[in-house]
N, C-alpha and C positions, 0 to 999 in steps of 0.2 A: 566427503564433506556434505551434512548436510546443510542446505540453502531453502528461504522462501519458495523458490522455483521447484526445487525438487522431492520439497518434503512428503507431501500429500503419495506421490507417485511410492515413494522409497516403501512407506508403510504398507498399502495394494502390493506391490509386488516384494513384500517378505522380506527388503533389505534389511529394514530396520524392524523392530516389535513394538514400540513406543516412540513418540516424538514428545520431548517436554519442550515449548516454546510459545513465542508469542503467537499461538493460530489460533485465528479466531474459529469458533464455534456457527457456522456459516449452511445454511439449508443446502445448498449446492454441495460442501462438501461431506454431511450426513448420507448420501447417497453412496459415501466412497468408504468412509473411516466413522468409529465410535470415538464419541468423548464422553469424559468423565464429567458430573457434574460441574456448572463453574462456578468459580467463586471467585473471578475478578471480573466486576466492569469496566469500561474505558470508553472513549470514543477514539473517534477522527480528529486531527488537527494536521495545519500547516504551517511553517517556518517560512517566513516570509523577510526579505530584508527591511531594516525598520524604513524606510525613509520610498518605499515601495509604492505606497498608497493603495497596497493590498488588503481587504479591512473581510471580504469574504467569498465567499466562494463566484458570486457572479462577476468577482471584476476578475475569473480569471480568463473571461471570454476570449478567445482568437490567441489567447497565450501559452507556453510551452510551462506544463509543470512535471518533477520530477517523481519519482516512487518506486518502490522496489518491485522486481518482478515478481509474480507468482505470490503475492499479496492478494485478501480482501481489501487494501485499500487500492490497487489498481482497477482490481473487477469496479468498486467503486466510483471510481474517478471517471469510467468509462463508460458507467450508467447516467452519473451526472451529464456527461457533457452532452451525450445523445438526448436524454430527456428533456436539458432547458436549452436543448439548441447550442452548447458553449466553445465547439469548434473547436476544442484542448487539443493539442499536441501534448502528449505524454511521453516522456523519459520510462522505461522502463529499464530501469538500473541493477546490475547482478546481484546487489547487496546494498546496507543500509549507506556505507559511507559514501557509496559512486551515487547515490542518488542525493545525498547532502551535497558533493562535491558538483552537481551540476548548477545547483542553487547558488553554494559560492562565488564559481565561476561565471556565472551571469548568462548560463545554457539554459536556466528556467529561472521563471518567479516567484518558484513556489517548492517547496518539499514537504510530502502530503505522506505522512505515516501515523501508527497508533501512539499516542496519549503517550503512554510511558514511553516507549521507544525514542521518542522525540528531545 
């Protein structure tokens, strides 16, 4: 099965020949894998519960948010928090639903994936 976590590796070592999915197009991983031109944009977004008083990314100071492993939006999350100082605990969840399923459960504030995904 391929996963967020494992995809990058699967293609480097010959398992697979091609990945079609949501990867992002990422300087760190141009050192490992080719992509094909793109031709979809998107960003970053978070799911937040509504009544949370979550509105962006600096109220997630000293707070636990969730995201899937082996993600640009984890490398992400982790650049953030070191840069503005934001003290994140992060969830790094096997896959998409464990990391929505932490947010539900009230194990994070936040679940942080790509635009469409979401």
């Amino acid at each position: 099965m391929v996963t967020s976590a494992n995809r990058i590796s699967y293609v480097v070592n010959h398992q697979i020949d091609l990945e079609c999915g949501p990867t992002a197009h990422i300087r760190d991983r141009e050192q490992l894998v080719a992509f094909s031109n793109s031709f979809f944009d998107y960003g970053i977004r978070m799911v937040v519960k509504r009544k949370s008083g979550i509105r962006n990314y600096a109220d997630f100071a000293g707070k636990t948010v969730s995201t899937t492993a082996g993600t640009s939006d984890e490398q992400l999350l982790r650049e953030l928090s070191l840069n503005r100082k934001l003290d994140l605990r992060i969830i790094s969840a096997k896959d998409h639903a464990e990391g929505f399923d932490a947010l539900k459960s009230g194990r994070a504030v936040a679940f942080v994936m790509d635009d469409p995904l979401l």
